[in-house]
C-alpha positions in Angstrom: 38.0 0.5 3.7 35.0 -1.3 5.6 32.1 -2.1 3.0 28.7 -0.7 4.2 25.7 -2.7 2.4 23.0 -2.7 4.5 20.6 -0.4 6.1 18.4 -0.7 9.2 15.7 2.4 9.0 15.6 4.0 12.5 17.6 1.4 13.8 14.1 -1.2 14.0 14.9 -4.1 15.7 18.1 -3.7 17.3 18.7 -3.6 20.9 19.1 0.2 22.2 22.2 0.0 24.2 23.8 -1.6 20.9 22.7 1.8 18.7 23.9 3.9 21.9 27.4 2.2 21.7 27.7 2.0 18.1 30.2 4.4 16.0 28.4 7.3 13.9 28.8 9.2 11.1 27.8 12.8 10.5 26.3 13.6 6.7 24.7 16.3 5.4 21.2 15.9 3.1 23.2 16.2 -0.3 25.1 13.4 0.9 22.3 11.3 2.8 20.0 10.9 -0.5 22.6 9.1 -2.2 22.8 5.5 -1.7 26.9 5.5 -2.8 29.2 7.3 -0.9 32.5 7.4 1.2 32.4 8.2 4.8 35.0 8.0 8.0 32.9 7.3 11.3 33.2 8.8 14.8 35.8 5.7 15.2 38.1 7.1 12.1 37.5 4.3 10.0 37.1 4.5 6.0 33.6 3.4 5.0 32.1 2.9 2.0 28.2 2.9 1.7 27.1 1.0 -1.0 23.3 0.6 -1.0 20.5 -0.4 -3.9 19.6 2.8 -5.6 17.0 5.1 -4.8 17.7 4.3 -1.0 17.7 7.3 1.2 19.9 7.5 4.4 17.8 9.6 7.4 19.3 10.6 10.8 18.6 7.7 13.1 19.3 4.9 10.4 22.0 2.1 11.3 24.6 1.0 8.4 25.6 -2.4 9.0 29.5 -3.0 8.1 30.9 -6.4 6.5 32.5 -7.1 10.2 29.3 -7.3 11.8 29.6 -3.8 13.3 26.7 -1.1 13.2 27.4 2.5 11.8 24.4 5.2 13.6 23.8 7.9 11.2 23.2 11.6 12.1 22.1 14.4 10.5 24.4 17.4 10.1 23.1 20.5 11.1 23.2 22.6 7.6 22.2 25.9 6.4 18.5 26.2 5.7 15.2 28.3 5.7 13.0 27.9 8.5 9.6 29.1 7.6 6.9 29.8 9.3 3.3 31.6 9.5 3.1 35.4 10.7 1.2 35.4 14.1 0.2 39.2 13.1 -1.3 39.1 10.0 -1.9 35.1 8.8 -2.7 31.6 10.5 -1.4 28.3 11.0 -3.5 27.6 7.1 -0.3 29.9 5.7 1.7 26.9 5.8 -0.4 24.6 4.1 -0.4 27.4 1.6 3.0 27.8 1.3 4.0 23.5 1.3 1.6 23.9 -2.0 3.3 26.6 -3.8 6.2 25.3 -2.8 5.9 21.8 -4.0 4.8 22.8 -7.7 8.4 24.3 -7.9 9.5 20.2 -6.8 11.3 22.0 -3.8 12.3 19.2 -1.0 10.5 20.1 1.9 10.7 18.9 5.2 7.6 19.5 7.1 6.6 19.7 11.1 3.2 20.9 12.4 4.3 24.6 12.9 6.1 25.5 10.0 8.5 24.3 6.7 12.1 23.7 6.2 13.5 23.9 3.0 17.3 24.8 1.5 18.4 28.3 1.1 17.2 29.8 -1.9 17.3 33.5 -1.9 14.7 33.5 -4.6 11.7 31.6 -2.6 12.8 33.6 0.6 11.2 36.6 -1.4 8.4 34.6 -2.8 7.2 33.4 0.9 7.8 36.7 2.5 5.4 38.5 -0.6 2.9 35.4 1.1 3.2 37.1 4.5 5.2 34.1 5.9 8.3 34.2 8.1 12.0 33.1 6.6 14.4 32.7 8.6 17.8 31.3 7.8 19.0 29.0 10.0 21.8 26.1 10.7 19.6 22.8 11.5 19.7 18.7 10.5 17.6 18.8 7.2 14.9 15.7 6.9 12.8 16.6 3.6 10.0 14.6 2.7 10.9 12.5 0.0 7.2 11.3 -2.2 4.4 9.1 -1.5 6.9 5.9 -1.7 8.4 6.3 1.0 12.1 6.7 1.5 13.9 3.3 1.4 12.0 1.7 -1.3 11.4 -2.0 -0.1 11.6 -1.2 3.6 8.6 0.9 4.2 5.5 -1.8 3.7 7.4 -4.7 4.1 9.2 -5.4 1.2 6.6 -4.4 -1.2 6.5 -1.1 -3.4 3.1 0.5 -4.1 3.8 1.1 -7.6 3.2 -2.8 -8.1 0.1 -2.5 -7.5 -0.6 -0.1 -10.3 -3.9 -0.1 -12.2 -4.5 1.6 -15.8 -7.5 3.5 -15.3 -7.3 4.7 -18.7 -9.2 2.0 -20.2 -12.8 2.2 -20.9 -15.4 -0.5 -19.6 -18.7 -0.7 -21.7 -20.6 -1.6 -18.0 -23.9 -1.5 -20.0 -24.6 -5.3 -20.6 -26.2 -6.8 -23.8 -30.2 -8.0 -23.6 -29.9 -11.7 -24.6 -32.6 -12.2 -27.2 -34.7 -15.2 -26.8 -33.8 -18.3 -28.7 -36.9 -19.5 -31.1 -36.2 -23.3 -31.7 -37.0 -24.1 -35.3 -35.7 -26.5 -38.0 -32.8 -23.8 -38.3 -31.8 -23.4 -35.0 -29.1 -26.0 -35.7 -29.3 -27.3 -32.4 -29.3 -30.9 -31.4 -32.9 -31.5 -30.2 -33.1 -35.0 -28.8 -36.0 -36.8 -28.5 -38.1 -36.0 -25.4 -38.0 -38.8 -22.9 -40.6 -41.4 -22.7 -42.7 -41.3 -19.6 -42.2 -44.4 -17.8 -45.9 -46.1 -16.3 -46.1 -47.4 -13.1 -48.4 -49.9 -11.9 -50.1 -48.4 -8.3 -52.1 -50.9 -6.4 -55.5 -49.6 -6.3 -57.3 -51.5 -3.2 -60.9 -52.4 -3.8 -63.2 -52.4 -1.4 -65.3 -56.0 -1.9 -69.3 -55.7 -0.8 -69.8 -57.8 2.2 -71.0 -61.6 1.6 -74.7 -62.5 1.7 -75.2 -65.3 4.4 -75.8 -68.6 3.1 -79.2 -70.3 4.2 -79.4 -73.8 4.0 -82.2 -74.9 2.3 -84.1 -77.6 -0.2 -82.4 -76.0 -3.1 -78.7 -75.2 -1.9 -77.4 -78.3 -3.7 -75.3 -78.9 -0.7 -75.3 -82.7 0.5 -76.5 -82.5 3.9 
């Protein structure tokens, strides 16, 4: 038996003429949304899928084997109802209607723009025809929609999961803030008051302006030896 531990969603990233020329195996849903699982490929060999849990295999997805070689997965054709809206009496809005009802039952449901896939249940084939929608039963691959997290965990947003980025909102915030009262300094306030800083003088130049000198007449009483 050939280990199978890896999965390539859609094939992303491989050359197309390798996919085309690869062996395949054919599953049905019941066996595609388990990620453990025996399987013998178009090639007749023994494979076993062995994939981290919660991964879901889709038509179109390429198993890698322990010998290097690639595995294409398709979807069996399988028996379900094909549902759609009644061009007589409703509108293409019927089948929004009916994904609703249908998902608070938790019913996998694989959706296209013009109308709803979901396994045979005789009991919700006579729930959507008292809607007014048309049931058929038919044999085709089944591709349900599989939650907000996508189907293979790690691979859809690049190796992250959305549920690490969750958030409590049920916490209250008091977003009302406090009015600071103003601080009176006192002899009580225990705070360290130093002593305010002592101004420092400066000496500025002042010039002076000097009154102009009176001219000196020589005379008798100057006292200057002439």
């Amino acid at each position: 038996m050939i280990l199978c531990s890896k999965l390539m969603p859609q094939g992303r990233g491989l050359a197309r003429v390798l996919v085309q020329r690869a062996s395949t195996i054919t599953l049905d849903w019941d066996t595609r949304q388990k990620s453990r699982f025996d399987a013998t490929d178009s090639a007749g060999r023994q494979l076993g899928v062995f994939l981290p849990r919660g991964v879901v295999v889709r038509g179109g997805d390429v198993l890698v084997a322990e010998d290097g070689s690639l595995v294409r997965v398709v979807a069996a054709p399988q028996d379900v109802l094909r549902i759609t809206a009644c061009t007589e009496h409703g509108s293409p809005f019927d089948l929004t209607r009916a994904a609703y009802h249908l998902g608070n039952r938790h019913v996998p449901i694989e959706l296209q723009p013009d109308h709803l896939k979901i396994e045979l249940d005789h009991v919700l084939a006579d729930m959507l025809r008292a809607m007014h929608m048309t049931v058929m039963a038919v044999s085709e691959p089944f591709e349900p929609e599989s939650g907000a997290y996508g189907d293979h965990g790690a691979h859809a947003h690049g190796g992250h999961s959305h549920s690490e980025h969750g958030h409590d909102h049920a916490h209250s915030h008091d977003h009302k803030a406090a009015v600071a009262e103003p601080h009176v300094h006192g002899p009580d306030c225990n705070h360290d008051h130093a002593a305010p800083p002592v101004a420092k003088r400066i000496a500025i130049a002042i010039p002076i302006r000097l009154a102009p000198a009176v001219p000196h007449v020589h005379g008798p009483d100057c006292k200057h030896e002439h």
